[in-house]
MARNU-682015 format. One record per residue (C-alpha): residue number from 1; chain; z, y negated, x negated. Coordinates in nm, 2 decimals. Example, Ala and Ser with C-alpha at 12.3 -4.5 7.8 and 13.67 -1.06 7.14 Angstrom:
REM residues 2
<r 1 A <0.78 0.45 -1.23>>
<r 2 A <0.71 0.11 -1.37>>
REM end
This chain:
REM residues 438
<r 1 A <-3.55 3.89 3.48>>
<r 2 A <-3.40 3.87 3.17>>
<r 3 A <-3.74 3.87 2.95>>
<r 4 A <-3.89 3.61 3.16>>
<r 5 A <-3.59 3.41 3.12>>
<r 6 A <-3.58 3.44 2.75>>
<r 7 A <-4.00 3.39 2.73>>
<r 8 A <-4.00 3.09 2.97>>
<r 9 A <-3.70 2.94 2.70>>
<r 10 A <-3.94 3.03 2.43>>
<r 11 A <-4.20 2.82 2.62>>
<r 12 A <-4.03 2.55 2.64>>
<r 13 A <-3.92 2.50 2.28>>
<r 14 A <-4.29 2.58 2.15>>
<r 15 A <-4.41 2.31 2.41>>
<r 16 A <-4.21 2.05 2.24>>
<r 17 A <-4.27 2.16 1.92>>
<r 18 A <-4.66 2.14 2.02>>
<r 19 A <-4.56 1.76 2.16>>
<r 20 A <-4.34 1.67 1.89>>
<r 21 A <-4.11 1.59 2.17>>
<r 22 A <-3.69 1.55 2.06>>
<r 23 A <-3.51 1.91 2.00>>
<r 24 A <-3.23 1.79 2.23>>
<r 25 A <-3.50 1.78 2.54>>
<r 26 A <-3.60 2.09 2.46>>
<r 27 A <-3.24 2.20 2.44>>
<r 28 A <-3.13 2.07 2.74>>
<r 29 A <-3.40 2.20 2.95>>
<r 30 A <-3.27 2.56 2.79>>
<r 31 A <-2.95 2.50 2.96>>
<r 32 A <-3.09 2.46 3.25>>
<r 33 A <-3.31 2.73 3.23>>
<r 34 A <-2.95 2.99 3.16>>
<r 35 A <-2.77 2.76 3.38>>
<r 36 A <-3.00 2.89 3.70>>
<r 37 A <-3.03 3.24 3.56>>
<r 38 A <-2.68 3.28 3.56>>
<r 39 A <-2.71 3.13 3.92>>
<r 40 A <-2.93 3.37 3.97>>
<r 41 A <-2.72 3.62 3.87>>
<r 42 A <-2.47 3.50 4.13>>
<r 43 A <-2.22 3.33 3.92>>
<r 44 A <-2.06 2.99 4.07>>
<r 45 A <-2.13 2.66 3.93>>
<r 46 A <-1.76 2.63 3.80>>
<r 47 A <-1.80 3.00 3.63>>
<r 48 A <-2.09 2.85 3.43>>
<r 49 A <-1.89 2.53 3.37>>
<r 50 A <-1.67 2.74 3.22>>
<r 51 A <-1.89 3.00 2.99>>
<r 52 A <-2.00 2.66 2.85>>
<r 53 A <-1.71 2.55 2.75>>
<r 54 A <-1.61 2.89 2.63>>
<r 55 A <-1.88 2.89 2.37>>
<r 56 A <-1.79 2.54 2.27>>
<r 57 A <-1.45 2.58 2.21>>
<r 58 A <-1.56 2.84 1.95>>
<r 59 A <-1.70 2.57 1.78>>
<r 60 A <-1.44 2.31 1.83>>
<r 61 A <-1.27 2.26 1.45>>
<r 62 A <-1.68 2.26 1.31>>
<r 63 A <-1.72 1.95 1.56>>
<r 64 A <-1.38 1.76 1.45>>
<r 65 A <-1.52 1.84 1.07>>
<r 66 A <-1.85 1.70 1.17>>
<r 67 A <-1.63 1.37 1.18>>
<r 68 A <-1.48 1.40 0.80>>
<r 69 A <-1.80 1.49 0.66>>
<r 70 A <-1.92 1.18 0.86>>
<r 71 A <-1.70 0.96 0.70>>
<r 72 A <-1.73 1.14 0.39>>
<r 73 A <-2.06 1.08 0.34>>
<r 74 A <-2.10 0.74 0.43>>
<r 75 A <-1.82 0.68 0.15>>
<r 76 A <-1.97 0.87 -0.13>>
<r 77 A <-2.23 0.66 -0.09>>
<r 78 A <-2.01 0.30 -0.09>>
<r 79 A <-1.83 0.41 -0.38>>
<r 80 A <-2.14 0.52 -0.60>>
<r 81 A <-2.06 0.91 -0.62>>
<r 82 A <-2.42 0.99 -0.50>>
<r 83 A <-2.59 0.71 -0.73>>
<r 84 A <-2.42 0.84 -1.02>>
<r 85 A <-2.42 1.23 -0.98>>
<r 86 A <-2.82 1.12 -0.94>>
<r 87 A <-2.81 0.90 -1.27>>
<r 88 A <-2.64 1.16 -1.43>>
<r 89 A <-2.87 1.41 -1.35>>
<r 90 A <-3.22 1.22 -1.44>>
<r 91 A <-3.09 1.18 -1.79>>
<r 92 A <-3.15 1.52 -1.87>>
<r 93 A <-3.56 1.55 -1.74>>
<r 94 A <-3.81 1.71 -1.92>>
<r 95 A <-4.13 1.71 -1.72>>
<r 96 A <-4.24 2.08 -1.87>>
<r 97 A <-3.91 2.21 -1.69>>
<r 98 A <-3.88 1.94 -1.40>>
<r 99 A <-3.94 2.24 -1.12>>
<r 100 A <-3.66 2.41 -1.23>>
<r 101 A <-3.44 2.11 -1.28>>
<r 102 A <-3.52 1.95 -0.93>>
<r 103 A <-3.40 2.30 -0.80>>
<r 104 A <-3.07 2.26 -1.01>>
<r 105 A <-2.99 1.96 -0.92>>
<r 106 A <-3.04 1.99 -0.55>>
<r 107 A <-2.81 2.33 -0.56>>
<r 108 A <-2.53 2.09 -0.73>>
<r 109 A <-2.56 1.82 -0.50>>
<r 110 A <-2.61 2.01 -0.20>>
<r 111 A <-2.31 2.23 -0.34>>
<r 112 A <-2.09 1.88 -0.30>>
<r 113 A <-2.21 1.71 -0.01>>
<r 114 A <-2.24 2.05 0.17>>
<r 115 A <-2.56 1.96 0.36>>
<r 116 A <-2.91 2.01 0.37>>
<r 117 A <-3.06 1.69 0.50>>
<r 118 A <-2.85 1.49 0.31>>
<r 119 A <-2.90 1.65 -0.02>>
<r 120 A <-3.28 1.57 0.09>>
<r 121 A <-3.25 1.23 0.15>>
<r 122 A <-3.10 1.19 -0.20>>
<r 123 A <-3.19 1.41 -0.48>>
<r 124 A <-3.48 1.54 -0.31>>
<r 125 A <-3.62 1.18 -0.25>>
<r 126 A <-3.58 1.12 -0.63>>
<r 127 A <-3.72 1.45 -0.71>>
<r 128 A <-4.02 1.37 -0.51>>
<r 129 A <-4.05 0.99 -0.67>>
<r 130 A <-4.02 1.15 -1.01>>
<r 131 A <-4.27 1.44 -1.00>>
<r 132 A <-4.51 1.18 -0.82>>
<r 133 A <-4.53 1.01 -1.15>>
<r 134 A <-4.56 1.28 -1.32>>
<r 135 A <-4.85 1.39 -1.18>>
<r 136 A <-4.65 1.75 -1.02>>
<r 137 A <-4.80 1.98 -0.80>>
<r 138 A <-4.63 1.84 -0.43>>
<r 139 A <-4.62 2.17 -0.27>>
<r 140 A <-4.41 2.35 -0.57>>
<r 141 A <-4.14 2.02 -0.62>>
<r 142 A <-4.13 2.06 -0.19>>
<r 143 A <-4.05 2.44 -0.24>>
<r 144 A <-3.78 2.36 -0.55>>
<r 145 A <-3.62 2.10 -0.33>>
<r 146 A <-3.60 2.34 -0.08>>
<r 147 A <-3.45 2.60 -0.23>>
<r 148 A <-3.21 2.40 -0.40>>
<r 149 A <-3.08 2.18 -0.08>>
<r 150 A <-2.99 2.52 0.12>>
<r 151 A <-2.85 2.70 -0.21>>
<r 152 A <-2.56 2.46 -0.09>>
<r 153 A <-2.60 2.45 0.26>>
<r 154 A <-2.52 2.83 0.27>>
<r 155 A <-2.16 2.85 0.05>>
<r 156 A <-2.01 2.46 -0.04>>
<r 157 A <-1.68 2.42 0.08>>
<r 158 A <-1.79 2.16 0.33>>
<r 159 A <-2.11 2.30 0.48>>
<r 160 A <-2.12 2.34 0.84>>
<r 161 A <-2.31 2.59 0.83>>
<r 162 A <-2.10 2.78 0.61>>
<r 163 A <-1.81 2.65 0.85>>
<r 164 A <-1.96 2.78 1.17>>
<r 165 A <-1.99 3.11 1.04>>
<r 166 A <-1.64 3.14 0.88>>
<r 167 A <-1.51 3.01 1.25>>
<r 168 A <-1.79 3.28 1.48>>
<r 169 A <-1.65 3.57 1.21>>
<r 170 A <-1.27 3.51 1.16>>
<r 171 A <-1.29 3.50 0.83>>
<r 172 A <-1.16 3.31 0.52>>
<r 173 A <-1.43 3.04 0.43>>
<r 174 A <-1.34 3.03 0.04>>
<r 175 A <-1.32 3.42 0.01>>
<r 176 A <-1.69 3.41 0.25>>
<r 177 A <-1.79 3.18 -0.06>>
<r 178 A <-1.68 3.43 -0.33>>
<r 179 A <-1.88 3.69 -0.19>>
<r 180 A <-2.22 3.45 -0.12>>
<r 181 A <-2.18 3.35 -0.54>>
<r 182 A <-2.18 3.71 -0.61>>
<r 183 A <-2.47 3.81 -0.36>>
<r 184 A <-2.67 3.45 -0.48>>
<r 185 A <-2.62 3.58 -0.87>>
<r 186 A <-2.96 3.74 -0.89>>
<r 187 A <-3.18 3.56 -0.64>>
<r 188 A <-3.07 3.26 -0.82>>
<r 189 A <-3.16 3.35 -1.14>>
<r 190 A <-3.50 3.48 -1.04>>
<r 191 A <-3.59 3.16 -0.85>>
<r 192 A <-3.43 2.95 -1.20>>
<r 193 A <-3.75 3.19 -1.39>>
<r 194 A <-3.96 3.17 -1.15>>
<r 195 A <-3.96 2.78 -1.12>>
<r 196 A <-3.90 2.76 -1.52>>
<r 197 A <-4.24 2.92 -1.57>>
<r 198 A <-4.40 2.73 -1.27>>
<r 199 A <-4.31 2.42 -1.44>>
<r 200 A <-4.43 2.50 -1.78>>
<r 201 A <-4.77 2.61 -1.67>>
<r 202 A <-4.83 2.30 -1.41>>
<r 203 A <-4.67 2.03 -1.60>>
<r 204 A <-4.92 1.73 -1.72>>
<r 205 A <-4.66 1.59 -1.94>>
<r 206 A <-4.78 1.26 -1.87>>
<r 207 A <-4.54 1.00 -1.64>>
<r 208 A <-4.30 0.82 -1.75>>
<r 209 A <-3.94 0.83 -1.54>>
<r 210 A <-3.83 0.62 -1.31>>
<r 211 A <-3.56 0.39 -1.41>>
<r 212 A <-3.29 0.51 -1.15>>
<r 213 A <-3.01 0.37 -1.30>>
<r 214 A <-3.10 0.01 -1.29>>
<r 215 A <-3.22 0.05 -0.99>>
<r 216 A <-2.89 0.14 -0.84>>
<r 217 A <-2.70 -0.08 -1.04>>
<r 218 A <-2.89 -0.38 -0.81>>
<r 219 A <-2.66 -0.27 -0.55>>
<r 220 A <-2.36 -0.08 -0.70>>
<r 221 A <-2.13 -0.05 -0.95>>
<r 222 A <-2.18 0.23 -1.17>>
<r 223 A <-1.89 0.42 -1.34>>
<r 224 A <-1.79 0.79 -1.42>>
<r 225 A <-1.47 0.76 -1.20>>
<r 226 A <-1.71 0.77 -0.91>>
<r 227 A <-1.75 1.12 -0.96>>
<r 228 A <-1.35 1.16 -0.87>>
<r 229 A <-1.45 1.26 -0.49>>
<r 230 A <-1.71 1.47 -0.57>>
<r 231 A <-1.49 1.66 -0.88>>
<r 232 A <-1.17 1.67 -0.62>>
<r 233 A <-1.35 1.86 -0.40>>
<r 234 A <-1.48 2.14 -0.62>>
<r 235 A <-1.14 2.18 -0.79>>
<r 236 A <-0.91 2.21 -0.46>>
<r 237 A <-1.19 2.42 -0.34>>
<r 238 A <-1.14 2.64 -0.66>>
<r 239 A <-0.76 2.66 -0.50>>
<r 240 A <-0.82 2.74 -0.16>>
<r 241 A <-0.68 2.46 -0.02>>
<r 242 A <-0.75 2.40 0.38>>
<r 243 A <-1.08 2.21 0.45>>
<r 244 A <-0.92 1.94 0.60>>
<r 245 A <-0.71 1.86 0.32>>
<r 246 A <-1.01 1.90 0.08>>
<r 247 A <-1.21 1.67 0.30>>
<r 248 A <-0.90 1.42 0.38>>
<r 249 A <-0.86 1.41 0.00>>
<r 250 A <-1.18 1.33 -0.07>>
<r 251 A <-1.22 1.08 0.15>>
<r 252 A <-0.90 0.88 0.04>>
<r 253 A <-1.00 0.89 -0.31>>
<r 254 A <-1.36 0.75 -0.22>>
<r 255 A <-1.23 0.51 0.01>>
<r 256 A <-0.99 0.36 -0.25>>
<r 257 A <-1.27 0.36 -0.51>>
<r 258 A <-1.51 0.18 -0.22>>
<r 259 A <-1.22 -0.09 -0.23>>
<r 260 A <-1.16 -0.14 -0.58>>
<r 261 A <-1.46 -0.02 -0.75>>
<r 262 A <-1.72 -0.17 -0.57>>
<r 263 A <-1.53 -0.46 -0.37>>
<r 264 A <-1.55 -0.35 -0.05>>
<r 265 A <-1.40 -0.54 0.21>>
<r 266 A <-1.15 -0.37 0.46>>
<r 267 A <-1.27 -0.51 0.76>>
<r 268 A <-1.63 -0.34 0.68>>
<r 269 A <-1.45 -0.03 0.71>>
<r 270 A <-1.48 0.08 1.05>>
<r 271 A <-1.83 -0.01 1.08>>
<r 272 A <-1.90 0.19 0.75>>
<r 273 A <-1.74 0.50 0.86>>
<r 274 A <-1.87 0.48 1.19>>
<r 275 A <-2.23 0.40 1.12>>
<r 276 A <-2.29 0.48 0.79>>
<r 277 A <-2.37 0.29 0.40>>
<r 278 A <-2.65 0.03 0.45>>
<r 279 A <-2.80 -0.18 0.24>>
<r 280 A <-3.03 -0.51 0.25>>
<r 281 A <-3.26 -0.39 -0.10>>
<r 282 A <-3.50 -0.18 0.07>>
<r 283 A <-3.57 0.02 -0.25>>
<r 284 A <-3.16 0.12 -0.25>>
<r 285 A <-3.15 0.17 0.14>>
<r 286 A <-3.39 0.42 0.11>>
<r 287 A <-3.23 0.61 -0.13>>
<r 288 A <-2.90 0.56 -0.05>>
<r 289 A <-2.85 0.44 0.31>>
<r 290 A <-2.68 0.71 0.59>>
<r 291 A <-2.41 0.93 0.66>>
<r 292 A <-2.10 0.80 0.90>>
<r 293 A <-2.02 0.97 1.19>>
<r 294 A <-2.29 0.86 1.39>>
<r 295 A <-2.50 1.05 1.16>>
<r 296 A <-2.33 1.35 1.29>>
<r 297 A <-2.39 1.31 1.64>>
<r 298 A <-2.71 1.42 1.70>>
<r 299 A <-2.60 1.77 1.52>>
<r 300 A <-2.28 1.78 1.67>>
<r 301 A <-2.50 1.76 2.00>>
<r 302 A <-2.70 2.04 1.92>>
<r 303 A <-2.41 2.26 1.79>>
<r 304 A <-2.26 2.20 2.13>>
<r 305 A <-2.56 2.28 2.36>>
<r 306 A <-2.62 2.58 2.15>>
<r 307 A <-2.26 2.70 2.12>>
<r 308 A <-2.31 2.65 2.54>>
<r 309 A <-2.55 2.88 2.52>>
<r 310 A <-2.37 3.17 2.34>>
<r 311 A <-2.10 3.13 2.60>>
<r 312 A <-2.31 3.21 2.87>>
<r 313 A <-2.54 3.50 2.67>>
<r 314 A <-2.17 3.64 2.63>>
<r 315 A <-2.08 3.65 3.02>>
<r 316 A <-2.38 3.74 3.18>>
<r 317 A <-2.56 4.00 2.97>>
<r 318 A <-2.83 3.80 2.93>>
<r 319 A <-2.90 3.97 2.53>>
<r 320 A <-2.74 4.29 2.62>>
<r 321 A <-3.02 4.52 2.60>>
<r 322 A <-3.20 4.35 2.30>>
<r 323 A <-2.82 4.37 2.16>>
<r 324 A <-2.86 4.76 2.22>>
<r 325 A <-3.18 4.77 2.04>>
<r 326 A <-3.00 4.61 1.74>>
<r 327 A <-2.75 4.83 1.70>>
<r 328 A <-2.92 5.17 1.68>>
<r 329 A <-3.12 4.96 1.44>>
<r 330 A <-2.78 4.89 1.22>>
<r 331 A <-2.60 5.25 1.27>>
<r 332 A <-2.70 5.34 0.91>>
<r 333 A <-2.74 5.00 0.78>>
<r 334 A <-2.62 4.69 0.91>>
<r 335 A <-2.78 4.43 0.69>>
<r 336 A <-3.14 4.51 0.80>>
<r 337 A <-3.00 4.47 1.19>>
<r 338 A <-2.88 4.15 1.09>>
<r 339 A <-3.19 4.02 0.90>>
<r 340 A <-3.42 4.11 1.24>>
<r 341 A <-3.21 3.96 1.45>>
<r 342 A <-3.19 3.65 1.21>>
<r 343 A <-3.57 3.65 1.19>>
<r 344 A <-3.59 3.65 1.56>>
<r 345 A <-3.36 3.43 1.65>>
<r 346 A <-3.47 3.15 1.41>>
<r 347 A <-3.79 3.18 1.53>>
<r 348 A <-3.72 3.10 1.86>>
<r 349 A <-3.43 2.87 1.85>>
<r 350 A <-3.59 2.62 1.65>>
<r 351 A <-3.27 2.52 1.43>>
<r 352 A <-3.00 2.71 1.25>>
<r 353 A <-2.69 2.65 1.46>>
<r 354 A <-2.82 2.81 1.75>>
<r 355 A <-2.99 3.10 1.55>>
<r 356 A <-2.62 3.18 1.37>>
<r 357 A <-2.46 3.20 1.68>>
<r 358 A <-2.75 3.44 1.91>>
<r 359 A <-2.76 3.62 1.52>>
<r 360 A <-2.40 3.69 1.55>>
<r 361 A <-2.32 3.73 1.92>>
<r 362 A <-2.67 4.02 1.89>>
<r 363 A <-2.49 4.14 1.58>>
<r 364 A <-2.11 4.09 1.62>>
<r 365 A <-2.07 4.48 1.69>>
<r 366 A <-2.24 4.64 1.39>>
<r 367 A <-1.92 4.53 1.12>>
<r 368 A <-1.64 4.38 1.06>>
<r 369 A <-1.57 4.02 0.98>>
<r 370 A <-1.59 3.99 0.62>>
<r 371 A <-1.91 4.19 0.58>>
<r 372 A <-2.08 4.04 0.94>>
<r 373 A <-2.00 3.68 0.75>>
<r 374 A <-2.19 3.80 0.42>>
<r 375 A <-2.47 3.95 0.64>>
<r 376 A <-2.53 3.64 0.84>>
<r 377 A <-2.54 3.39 0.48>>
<r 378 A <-2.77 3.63 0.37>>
<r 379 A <-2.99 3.64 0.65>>
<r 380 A <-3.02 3.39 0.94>>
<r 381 A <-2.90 3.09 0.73>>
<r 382 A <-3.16 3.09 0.49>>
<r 383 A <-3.44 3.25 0.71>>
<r 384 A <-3.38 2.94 0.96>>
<r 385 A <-3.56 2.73 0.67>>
<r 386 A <-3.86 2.95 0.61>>
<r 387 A <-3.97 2.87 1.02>>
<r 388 A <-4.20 2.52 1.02>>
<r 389 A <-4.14 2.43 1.36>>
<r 390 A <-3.77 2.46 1.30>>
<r 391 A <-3.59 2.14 1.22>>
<r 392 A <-3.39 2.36 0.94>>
<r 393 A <-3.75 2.34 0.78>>
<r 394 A <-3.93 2.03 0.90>>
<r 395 A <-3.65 1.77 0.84>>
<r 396 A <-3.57 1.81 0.46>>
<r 397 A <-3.95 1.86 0.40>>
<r 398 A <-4.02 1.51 0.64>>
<r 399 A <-3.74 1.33 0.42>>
<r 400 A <-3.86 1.42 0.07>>
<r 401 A <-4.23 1.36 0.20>>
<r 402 A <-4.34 1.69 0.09>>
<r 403 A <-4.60 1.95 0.29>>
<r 404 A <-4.48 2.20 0.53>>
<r 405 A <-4.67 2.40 0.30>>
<r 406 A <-4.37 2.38 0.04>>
<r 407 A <-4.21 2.63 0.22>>
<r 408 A <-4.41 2.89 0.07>>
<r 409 A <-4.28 2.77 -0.28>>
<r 410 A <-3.90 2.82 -0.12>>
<r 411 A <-3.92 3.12 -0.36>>
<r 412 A <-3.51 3.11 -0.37>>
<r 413 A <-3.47 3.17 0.03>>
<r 414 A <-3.70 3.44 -0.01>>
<r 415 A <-3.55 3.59 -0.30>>
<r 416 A <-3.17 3.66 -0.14>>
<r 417 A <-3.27 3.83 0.20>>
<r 418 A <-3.51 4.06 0.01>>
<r 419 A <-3.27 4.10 -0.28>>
<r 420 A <-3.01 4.22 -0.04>>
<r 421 A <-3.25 4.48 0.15>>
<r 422 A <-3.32 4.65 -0.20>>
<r 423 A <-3.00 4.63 -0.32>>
<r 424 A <-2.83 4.84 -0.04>>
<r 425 A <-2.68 4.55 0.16>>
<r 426 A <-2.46 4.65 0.48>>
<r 427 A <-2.49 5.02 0.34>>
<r 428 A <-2.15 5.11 0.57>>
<r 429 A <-2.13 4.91 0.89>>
<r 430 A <-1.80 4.88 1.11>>
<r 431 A <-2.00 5.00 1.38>>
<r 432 A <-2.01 5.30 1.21>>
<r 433 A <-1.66 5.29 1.08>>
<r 434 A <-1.55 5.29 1.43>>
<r 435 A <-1.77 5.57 1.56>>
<r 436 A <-1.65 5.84 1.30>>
<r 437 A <-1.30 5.68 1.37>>
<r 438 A <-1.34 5.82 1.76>>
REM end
């Protein structure tokens, strides 16, 4: 029962990726599907009630930063952090080596703002609009931008991705990111080569570039103490403080720079915050406009009706012979267990929450926190980018107006899960620990 159950899930989510239907549908019809299987099973509606909110409760402080990073980047945008970490960053284009600098500058951005779509929506928009003038190859700038946007999403301070599995693995998030920069080190600098010499043997030279700073200066006021919230958050990152604080910080600092640097009115506030930066110039709206809370919903949604799901996995069984399977897989080395659970799991889930938690609730045997945290980075974070019909995938490419096709030119999120198979990765597990411990 349990392998129809799991197939007829897998049905669905491929049927509304066929229809292009809403992820949430396909979501919700998922819970029904476990909801009746666990009936099945003959657990009460109330039991059910309660493995749902057992799983969402593990994702509870996530969904309360989902708010601050709301707010936070609704008022990076306000107070012209975005526009000038963007103006900044085109001053320094040379068409011969614009791959590699579109995947820079997405892994900085996406480093501060901590997510993938939005990181998209910004630099990878203006990456797009440049190399389009210069005549670029679409496929390879897609496959930079890529790269570079999930670079971040996997180890800034303020990812949620990074958040959720800090939270799943009881683990410190800042000493999780120490280990990812040390992991990243060589991937990184092969996908750096690899787009360096892309970029010298495709590039026209002809274009000229875009004009980004006037362009932004129709709507904003551009000055270098807009990069305060941006530059507070890497440097009480580089202290450990909380989240929170780093966030709360952050947010104050833009907020006061929204009131006096730009002239924002307090009474806009609430709308801001709540429903993001908008903007009447078209051009400006669609390179700034988003973020506030209500950008976060439809993610904090899906975190929840996934997080559901992991609750009732948990208390039923439903994975626990397929978790079996993964862990004779892991006895000698953990990392490869990780990554084919990863694989698996992103292929099916259609988006990355959902795969990090099946990837660590099929996986949370095999070590301890620390390494299980590293594993998980390494594997199911990036691998949930490299699946088309997942919205891990689709969405950045959609935003950026690049080919699905780009993500064959991800060469980055390629680069770390192999780099960590030949590298010995999850050598001693704490599965194993534990069994020459008995």
């Amino acid at each position: 029962m349990e392998t129809v159950t799991l197939l007829l899930f897998l049905g669905v989510l491929l049927a509304c990726v066929a229809l292009k239907l809403e992820l949430l549908l396909a979501l919700a019809a998922g819970y029904v599907i476990f909801f009746l299987y666990s009936r099945k099973k003959g657990f009460s509606t109330r039991e059910i009630l309660q493995m749902s909110w057992k799983g969402i409760q593990t994702v509870r402080n996530v969904l309360i930063l989902f708010l601050f990073i709301g707010m936070l980047t609704a008022l990076w945008r306000a107070c012209g952090t975005i526009a000038v970490i963007i103006t900044i960053c085109v001053r320094f284009l040379q068409p011969s080596a614009f791959l590699l600098f579109a995947f820079l500058m997405n892994c900085g951005v996406s480093v501060l703002t901590g997510t993938a779509f939005g990181t998209a929506a910004t630099m990878g928009v203006i990456c797009m609009s440049i190399s389009g003038a210069m005549g670029l190859n679409p496929v390879l700038v897609g496959g930079a931008v890529l790269s570079g946007v999930f670079f971040g999403d996997r180890c800034s301070p303020v990812s949620t991705s990074a958040l959720l599995v800090s939270e799943l693995t009881g683990t410190d998030l800042f000493q999780n990111i120490a280990r990812m920069v040390r992991s990243a080190l060589v991937p990184f600098c092969g996908a750096c080569a690899v787009y360096f010499a892309l970029g010298m043997s495709t590039a026209s030279g002809g274009g000229a570039l875009p004009d980004v700073e006037s362009i932004f200066a129709q709507g904003l006021v551009l000055h270098p103490a807009a990069l305060l919230p941006a530059l507070l958050v890497l440097v009480l990152a580089a202290f450990r403080v909380p989240v929170k604080r780093v966030l709360a910080a952050s947010i104050l600092t833009a907020l006061v720079l929204y009131l006096t640097l730009q002239h924002g009115s307090i009474s806009g506030l609430p709308v801001l915050l709540f429903s993001g930066f908008h903007l009447e110039n078209q051009q400006l709206e669609a390179l700034l406009g988003g973020g506030g809370i209500l950008s976060m919903v439809r993610g904090g949604a899906i975190v929840c009706l996934s997080s559901s799901y992991a609750g009732i996995f948990e208390k039923t069984g439903l994975l626990h012979s397929l978790q079996a399977k993964i862990e004779r897989l892991g006895k000698r080395r953990a990392f490869p267990a990780v990554l084919a659970a990863g694989t698996a799991t992103a292929l099916v889930s259609c988006n990355q929450t959902l795969a990090i938690l099946l990837t660590h609730q099929l996986c949370g045997n095999l070590e301890d926190g620390p390494a299980l945290a590293l594993d998980l980075e390494d594997s199911v974070v990036v691998i949930a980018a490299l699946v088309p019909w997942s919205i891990a995938a689709a969405v950045p490419l959609s935003s950026v107006g690049a080919p699905l096709t780009s993500i064959c030119a991800a060469c980055y999120l390629y680069f770390l899960p192999i780099w960590r198979l030949v590298s010995g990765g999850g050598v001693k597990s704490a599965y194993h620990t534990s069994t020459s411990d008995r």
